[in-house]
Structures are given as structure tokens and as C-alpha cells.
N, C-alpha and C positions, 0 to 999 in steps of 0.2 A: 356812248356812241354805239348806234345798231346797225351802221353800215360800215363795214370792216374791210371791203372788198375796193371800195371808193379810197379809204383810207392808202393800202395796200397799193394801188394803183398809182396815188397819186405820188409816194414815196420812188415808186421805181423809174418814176418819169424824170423826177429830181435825180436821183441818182444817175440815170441817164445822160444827163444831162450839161451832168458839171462837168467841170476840164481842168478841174487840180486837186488834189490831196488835201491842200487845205479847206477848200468846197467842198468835200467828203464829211469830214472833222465836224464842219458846222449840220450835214443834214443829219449826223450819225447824233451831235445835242438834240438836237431838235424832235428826232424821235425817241431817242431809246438814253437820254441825257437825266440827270437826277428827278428835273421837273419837266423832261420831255413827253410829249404826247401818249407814246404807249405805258411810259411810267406811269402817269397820272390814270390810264385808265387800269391798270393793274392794279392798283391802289381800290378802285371802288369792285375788284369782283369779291371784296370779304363780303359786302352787303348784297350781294346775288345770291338764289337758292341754287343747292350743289347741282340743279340739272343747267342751270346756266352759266355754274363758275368753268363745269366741266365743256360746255361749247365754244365760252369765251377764250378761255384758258388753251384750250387746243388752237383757235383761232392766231391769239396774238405767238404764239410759239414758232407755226408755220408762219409767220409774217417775220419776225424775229430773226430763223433761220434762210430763210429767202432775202430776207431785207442786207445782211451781215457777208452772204455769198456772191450778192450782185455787188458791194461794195468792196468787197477782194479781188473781181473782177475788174472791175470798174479801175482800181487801183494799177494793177497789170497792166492796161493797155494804156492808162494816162505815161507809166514810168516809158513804156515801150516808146510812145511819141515823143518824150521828153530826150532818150538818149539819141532817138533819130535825128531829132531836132539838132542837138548838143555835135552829133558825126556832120554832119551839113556846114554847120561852122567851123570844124576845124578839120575838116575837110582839105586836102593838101593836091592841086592841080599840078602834076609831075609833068605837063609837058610844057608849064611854065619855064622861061629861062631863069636860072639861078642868079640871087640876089651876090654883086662884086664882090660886097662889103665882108661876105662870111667868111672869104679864101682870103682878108688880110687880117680879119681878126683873130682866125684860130692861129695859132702860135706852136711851136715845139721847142719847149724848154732847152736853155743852154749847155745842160749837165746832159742834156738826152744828144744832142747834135755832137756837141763835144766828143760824147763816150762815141756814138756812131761813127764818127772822124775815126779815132782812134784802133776801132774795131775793124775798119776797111784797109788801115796803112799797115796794123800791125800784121793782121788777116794776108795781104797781101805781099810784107816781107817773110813770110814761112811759114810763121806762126798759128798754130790752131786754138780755138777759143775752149775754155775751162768756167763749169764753176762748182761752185760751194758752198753750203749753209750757211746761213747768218748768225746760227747759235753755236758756237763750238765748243770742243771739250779742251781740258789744259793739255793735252799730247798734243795734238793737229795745232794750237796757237800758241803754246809757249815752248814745250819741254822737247818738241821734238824740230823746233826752230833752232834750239841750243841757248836756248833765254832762260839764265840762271833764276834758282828760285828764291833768290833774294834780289833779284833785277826789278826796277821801283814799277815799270809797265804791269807788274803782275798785282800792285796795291789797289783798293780800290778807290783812291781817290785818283787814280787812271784808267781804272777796266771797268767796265758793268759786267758784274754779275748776275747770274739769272739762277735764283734759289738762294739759299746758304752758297756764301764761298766754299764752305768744304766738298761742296757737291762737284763742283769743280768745272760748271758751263759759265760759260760768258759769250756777251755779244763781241764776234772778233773785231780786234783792233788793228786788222790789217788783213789782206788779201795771201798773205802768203801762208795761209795754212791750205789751202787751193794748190798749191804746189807739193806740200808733203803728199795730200791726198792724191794726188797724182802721179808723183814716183813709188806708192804705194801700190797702185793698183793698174801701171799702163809697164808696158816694155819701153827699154831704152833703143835708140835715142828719141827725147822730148826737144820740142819747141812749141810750149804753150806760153798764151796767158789769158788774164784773167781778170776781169772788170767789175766790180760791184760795192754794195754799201759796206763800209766801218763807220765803229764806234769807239769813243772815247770823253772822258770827261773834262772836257774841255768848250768854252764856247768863249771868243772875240772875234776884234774883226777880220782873224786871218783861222780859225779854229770853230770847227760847231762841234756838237754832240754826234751828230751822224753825217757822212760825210764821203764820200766816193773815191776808191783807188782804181789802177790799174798795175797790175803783177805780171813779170814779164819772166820765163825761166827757157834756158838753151839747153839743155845738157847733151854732149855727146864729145867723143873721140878727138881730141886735138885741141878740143877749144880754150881760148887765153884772154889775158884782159882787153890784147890789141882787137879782138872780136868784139869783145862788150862794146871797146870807144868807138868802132867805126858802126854798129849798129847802132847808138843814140845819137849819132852825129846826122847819120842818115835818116834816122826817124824825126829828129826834131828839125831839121831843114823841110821835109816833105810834111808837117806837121803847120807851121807856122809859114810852109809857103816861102822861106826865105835863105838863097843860098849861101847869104853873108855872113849867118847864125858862128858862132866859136863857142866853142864848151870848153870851159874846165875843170878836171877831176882834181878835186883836193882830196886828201887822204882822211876819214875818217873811220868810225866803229860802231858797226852792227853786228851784233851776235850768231845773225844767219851765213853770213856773209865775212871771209879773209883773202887776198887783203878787201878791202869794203872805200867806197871812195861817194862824198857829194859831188853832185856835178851842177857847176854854175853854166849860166846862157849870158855874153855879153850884152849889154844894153847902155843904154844913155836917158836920162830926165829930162823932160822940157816942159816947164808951163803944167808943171806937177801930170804930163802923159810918158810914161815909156815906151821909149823905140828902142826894140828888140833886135841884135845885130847890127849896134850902132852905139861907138863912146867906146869909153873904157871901164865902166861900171860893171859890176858881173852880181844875177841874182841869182837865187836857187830854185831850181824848178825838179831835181828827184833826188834819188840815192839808187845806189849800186854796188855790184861786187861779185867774186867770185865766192861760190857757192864752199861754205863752212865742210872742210870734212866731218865734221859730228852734225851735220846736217844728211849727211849721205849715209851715213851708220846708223842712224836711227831709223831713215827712212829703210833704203834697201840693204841692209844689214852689212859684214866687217866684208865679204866677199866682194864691195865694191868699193873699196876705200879708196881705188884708185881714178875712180868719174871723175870728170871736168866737169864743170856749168857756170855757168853764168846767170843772176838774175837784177832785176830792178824794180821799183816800183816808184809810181810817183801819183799826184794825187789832179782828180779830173777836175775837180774845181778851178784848182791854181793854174791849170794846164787854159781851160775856158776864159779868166781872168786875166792871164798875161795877152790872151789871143786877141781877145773883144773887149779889151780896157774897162773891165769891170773891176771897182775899188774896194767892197766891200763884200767878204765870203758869206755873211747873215743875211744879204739877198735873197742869196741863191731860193730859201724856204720859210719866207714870209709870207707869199702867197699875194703879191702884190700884183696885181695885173696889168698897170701904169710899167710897173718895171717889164714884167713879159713883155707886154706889147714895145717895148722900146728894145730892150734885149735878144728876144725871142727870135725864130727862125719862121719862113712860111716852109709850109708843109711843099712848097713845090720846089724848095731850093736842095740841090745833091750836094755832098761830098765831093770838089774837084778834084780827080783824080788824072789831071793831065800829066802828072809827073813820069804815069807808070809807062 
């Protein structure tokens, strides 16, 4: 080929010309491809004498290098139109009105509304909010609760460990290390609590592996158990909305906690539904007690052996469950969305707070 310049020309018009990447691909075979056009003439400059390999040779290189720039160009402004393209369609007109359907599909989980509840009643009878790590050491979750070191909560077929046991973290199996750490590091008198995940190894349909408390602690000058009762009487009537509620403290044994007492909520069955403040049935919804003196010497040392407190905790699932007649705790984190959306809260419904 003697005209090089025609050749050159007509490449750049192509390239010009095309409107996709893959129309680049084919003109970029087509010339400079195994058996493309400038291939095949590169192939015949061995049989040229060196003043024409030297002409041609220069020729097809600037052709080569212009050819190869105009197609990186060429590339740039196809991707540029392609994302313009791409913004046009998905492209979002904000002064459209908003579709109904989105404000009753998004949802707020049951354990979030629940804890919310709880966070505003207890908020609002004195109580200030607390928290605490989820990985703790055995002082803050066992030894400074007063939970002996042969007590079975401390085996690992009850506690998750995080490390070797000997290292001595585990995920807490309960909220009330949020209260050492707080008689540790605040002035007296407290009225906190304290909302967040536990863990234990444990999963049915009233037990998971991870799983949500709320810790509730009083301490100060005077206080007695006829405090604790008429606080959870008042919380769980403004809680469940209902003035008829009766609690009973039976006597039981927690280690943090003397004397230590379950508290049942009366109820009635019907048609396999419970109605709460109603019948003569009575379930259990927490635990309580007065605050262990080796709970008070660990934390603030033998100079206050003589503090009152009160604490409790109970757990937000079962608290959700008794509320909204949900039957089964392995719900809660299945991630079923059939269940949300029948379970679930809108985002525009409040905490009633008529009571206050």
C-alpha cells in the first residue's frame, strides 16, 4: 500500500464514528489485529530496501500512535455519555409526592420499640441510663457480683468465653456488671439502669444465645424492699398500660442480691392467648432484691458496708412477648420479614406516655 495518508484518514473517521467500546475492539482487529491491515503491511517492509523500510516504518508508527490515542479518547467520552445516560434514569424527582406504601413497610423491630418503652418509663420514674461492654472480665461479671467460683453460670457450657478461659473475658451473661462499673466510678446516691445484649448458651423457645436485659439499681439512704415492691408495681402497671396488673414476690436466690425475691404478674389463658391482670394464674416476668453486702464491699470498699440498694432485672424479649402475644423467643432473630411486618412498629407510632 503507497497511500498511507488515505489509509490513516479513513481509520480516524471510523474511530470517530463508533458509539461503543465494543465498536472500538472491532476497528482496533481490523487494523492493528494478528491479520489486521497494518499487520499485514508490516509483514512486507523485510522485502523493502532500508531507505523505504525507514519511511514506511516511521509512517505506520505515527499512524499506530495517533491511531491508539484517538481510541482512548474516543473511549472517555463514549463511558462519559454512558454514565450521563445511566444519572437520567435513575435520576430521583424530589418534588414528586412520596409513594404510601414505603411509611407502612419500613417497620421498627419489637426488641427496639419494647427497649424504647422501657427507656422513657424508667427514664421518667428517676432513673438515669447506663452502659457497658459486651466483653467483660470475671471481676465486673462474676466475682464482684458475689458469684461464687464454683457457681455452675461460670462453666462453659453456660458462659461464652472469649480466648482461653483462663484469660478470664466472656460475653456478659447479664447486665449487671453495668452496675459494679458504676458504683465504682460515680458518687452516691445512684438510680440507674441499664439496657443491652446478653449472652448464654442456651437456645429454645423461651432461650437464645444472645438476647436482651434491662438492669435496674436504687442505692441510697433509707431504702427497703417496700421501695423495690411499690416501684415494679408502678413500672409494670404503666408498662403494660394496665391498672389491674398484681405482682407476686416469692422468695428466691440470687447471689448479687439478699434477701432476693421472683416476681410473678397475674394472668388468665384463653383459647391458648394470655390476659395479663386477669384469673388467678400468675407468670414470671423478672427477679429482684436487695442489693448483697459483698456486693457493696467489692465494689466501694468495707467503709460502706452500711449502703442500701435495690436492684432488678428482667429481660426485654419476654417483657415484648407478654405485651404483643408473641409465642415464640427464636422469632425475635430469624430475620423474617412476613413476621416484622405483622409484628413490627411504624416509625410514626410514640411511646404513650399519658400516664405521666
Amino acid at each position: 500500500m503507497e497511500n498511507y495518508d488515505q489509509l490513516i484518514q479513513s481509520a480516524m473517521v471510523e474511530i470517530d464514528s463508533s458509539n461503543s467500546i465494543e465498536l472500538l475492539e472491532n476497528i482496533r482487529i481490523k487494523y492493528f489485529g494478528k491479520n489486521g491491515i497494518v499487520s499485514q503491511e508490516l509483514k512486507k517492509i523485510s522485502k523493502l530496501n532500508d531507505e523505504k523500510k525507514r519511511k514506511i516504518g516511521k509512517e505506520l508508527n505515527e499512524f499506530k500512535s495517533t491511531f491508539f490515542k484517538n481510541v482512548e479518547l474516543k473511549k472517555v467520552r463514549i463511558r462519559k455519555q454512558e454514565i450521563s445516560e445511566q444519572l437520567k434514569k435513575e435520576s430521583i424527582d424530589i418534588s414528586l409526592p412520596p409513594r404510601s406504601s414505603s411509611f407502612i413497610e419500613a417497620k421498627i423491630h419489637p426488641i427496639t420499640q419494647t427497649t424504647n418503652e422501657i427507656v422513657s418509663i424508667l427514664g421518667s420514674m428517676g432513673l438515669s441510663y447506663e452502659e457497658g461492654p459486651d466483653v467483660e472480665d470475671d471481676f465486673h461479671n462474676f466475682t464482684a457480683l458475689n458469684i461464687p467460683k464454683n457457681h455452675p453460670a461460670r462453666q462453659m457450657h453456660d458462659t461464652f468465653y472469649v480466648g482461653e478461659k483462663n484469660e478470664g473475658l466472656v460475653l456478659r451473661t447479664h447486665t449487671s456488671p453495668v452496675q459494679i462499673r458504676t458504683l465504682m466510678n460515680k458518687t452516691l446516691p445512684l438510680r440507674i439502669f441499664a439496657p443491652g445484649r446478653t449472652y448464654r448458651c442456651d437456645s429454645d423457645i423461651t432461650h437464645t444465645p444472645m438476647f436482651h436485659q434491662v438492669e435496674g439499681l436504687v442505692v441510697e439512704e433509707g431504702v427497703t424492699f417496700a421501695n423495690l415492691k411499690w416501684f415494679l408495681e408502678k413500672f409494670c402497671k404503666i408498662f403494660f398500660n394496665n391498672d389491674d396488673i398484681n405482682l407476686r414476690f416469692r422468695p428466691s436466690y440470687f447471689p448479687f442480691t439478699e434477701p432476693s425475691a421472683e416476681v410473678d404478674i397475674n394472668c388468665k389463658v384463653e383459647s391458648g392467648k394470655i390476659h395479663l391482670g386477669e384469673g388467678d394464674s400468675w407468670m414470671e416476668i423478672l427477679g429482684c432484691g436487695m442489693v448483697h453486702p459483698n456486693v457493696f464491699k467489692m465494689s466501694l470498699g468495707e467503709k460502706n458496708m452500711n449502703t442500701n440498694g435495690f436492684a432488678f432485672g428482667m429481660g426485654i424479649e419476654r417483657l415484648a412477648m407478654l405485651k404483643y402475644g408473641m409465642p415464640d423467643l427464636r422469632n425475635f432473630f430469624e430475620s423474617d420479614l412476613r413476621w416484622l411486618r405483622h409484628y413490627g412498629f411504624s416509625f410514626f407510632e410514640t411511646t404513650d406516655l399519658s400516664w405521666r
